[in-house]
N, C-alpha and C positions, 0 to 999 in steps of 0.2 A: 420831694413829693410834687404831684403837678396841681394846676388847680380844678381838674375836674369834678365836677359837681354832677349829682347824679338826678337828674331831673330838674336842674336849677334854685329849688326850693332855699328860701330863709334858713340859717342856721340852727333859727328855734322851733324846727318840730322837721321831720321824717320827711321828704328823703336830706339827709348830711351831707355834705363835702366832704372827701378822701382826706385833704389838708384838715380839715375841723377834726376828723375820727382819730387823724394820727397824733393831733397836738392832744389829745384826750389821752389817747394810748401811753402820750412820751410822761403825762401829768405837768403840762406847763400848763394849763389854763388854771385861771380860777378858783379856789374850791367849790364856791357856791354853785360857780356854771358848771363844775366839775361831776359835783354833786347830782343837780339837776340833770346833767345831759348824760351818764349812767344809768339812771332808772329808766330814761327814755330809749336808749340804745340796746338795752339788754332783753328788751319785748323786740326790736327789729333784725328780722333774719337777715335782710343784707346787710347792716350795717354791723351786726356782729359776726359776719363771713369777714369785712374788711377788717376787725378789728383781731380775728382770728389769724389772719395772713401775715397779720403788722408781726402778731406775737409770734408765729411759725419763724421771722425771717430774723426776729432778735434771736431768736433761740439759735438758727441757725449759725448768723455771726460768729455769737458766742462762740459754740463749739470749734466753727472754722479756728478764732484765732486762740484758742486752747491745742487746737491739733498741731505735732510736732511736724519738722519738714521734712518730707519725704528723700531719702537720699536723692541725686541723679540716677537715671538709670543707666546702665553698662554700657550702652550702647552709644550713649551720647557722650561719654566719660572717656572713650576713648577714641570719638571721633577729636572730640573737644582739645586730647591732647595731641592728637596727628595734626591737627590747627595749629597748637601753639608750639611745634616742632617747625612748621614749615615755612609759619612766621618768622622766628628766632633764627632761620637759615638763609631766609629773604636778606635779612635787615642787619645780619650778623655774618652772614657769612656761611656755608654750609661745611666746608675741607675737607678732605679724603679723608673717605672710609678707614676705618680702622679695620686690620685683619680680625680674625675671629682668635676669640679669646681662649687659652688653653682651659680644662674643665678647673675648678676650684680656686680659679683668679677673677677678685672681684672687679669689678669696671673700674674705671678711670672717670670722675665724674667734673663736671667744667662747671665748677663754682659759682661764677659769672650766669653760664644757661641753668642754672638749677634757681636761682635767685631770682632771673628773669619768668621765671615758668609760674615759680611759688607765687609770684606777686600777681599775674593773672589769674591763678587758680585763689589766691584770697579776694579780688577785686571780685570775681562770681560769684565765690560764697557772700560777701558781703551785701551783691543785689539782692539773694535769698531771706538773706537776712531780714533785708528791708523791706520785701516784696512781705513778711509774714508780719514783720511789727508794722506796715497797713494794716493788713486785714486783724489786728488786736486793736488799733486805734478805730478803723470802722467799727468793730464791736463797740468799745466801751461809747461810740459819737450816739449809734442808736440806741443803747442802753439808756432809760433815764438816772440821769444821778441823784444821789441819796440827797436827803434832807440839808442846805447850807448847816455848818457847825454841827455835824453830827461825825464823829470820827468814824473811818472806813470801814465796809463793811465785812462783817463775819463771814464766813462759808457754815453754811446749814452743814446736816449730817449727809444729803443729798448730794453735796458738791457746787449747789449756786450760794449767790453772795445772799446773808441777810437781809431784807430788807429795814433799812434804820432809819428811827420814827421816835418821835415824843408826844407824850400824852397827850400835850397843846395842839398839835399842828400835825393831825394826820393828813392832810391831803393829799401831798405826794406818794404815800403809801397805799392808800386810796387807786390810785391809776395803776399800782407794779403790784396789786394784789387781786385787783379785782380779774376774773377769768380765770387767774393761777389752779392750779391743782398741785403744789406741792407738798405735802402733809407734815415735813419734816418729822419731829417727833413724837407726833401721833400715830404715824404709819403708812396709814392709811386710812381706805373710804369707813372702815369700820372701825376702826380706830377713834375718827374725827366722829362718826354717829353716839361712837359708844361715851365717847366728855360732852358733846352735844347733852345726851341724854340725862347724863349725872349734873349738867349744870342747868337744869328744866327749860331746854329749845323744844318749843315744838319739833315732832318731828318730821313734819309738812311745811316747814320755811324753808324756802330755797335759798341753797348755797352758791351766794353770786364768786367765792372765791377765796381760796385757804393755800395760805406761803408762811414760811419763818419768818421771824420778824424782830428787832433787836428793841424793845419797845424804853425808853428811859436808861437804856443799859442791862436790861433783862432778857434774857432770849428767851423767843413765846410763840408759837402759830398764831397768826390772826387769822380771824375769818370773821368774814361778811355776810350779810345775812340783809333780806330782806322784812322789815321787822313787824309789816302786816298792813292790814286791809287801814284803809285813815290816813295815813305816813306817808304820802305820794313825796319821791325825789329824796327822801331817807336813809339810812341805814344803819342795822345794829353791828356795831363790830365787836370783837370778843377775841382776847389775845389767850391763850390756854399757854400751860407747859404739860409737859410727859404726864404728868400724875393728874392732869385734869383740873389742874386747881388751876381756877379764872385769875387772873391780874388787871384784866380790863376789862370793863363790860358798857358802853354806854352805847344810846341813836345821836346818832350824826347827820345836819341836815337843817 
């Protein structure tokens, strides 16, 4: 991140620093400052464009280093081995042509240049290799990691990881939930309105953000909520499962 500041402004009120939005975004700050500077960031339209971009380029990662590696393509595959022919002829020797071979007799292959060939052709693969487990270690660097002493996380039905949280110490959970829209076992938007409904939310409180969530060892949607007019820098979270039935329900703040 750099440190450009958008207007110069203190980091206690509007316009943020890029460096202050993303340590928010990753959830290393605070909770209380965490707390506070959420309710203030999610009324500012630029400051939730940067916050939106933070989350477009995790997401992005992600998938990069989920994606398998695309073969070589053909064309370089076989420049690649006309390379490692002319090499192996430079340094080794090249020797008269062989005549041409009657039909249905196999080659004569030189043990030596097949060994030498195989071993550049693993040494490439193996850049590839490494070239992909970066971009899974970039992934997992801007990913924030889960809660200290909370074992790894689940994968929702959705395909991302849980997020894992104890009753005590949501804060962290707090920064990878808030913006989310992933409904896991709910469904979806009407899904989440319809256990909203059955567990008596308004249904005029705005939804700052709904992800899976592995709460105690229980798997649950949390969602966030802002929990009304009084309650400045607050919020209600509420962990549901499938059937609607609440596990968590308390304001935080």
């Amino acid at each position: 991140m750099t440190d450009e500041v958008r207007g110069g402004a203190s980091p206690s009120g509007p316009p943020w620093s890029v460096d202050l939005l993303a340590d928010l975004h990753a959830g290393v700050l605070e909770p209380r400052q965490a707390q506070r500077l959420w309710a203030q960031v999610n009324g500012d339209p630029a400051a939730r464009a940067v916050l939106d971009a933070l989350e477009s380029v995790r997401t992005g990662l992600g998938e990069l280093g989920a994606a398998p590696v695309p073969p070589m393509p053909s064309r370089f595959a076989s420049e690649l081995d006309a390379a490692l022919e002319a090499e192996a002829a430079r340094h080794f020797g090249g020797g008269v042509a062989a005549p041409p071979r009657p039909p249905g007799v196999a080659p004569v292959v030189d043990i030596a240049a097949a060994r030498r060939k195989r071993g550049r052709l693993t040494a490439w693969a193996g850049g590839l290799v490494a070239v992909a487990a970066a971009a899974v270690a970039i992934g997992f660097a801007v990913v924030p990691t889960t809660t200290p002493g909370v074992p790894s996380a689940q994968m929702s039905d959705g395909g991302k990881p849980r997020v894992q949280a104890s009753s005590g110490d949501l804060s962290a959970a707090i920064g990878q939930v808030n913006g989310a829209r992933d409904y896991g076992d709910l469904g979806d938007e009407a899904g989440l309105q319809r256990c909203l409904s059955q567990v008596g939310v308004d249904a005029k409180a705005p939804v700052l953000g709904v992800r899976p969530i592995t709460l105690d060892g229980t798997p649950g949607t949390m969602v966030m909520l802002l929990p009304g007019s009084g309650q400045l820098g607050k919020f209600r979270v509420l962990v549901l499962q499938s059937g609607c039935q609440k596990i968590f329900d308390n304001v935080i703040g």
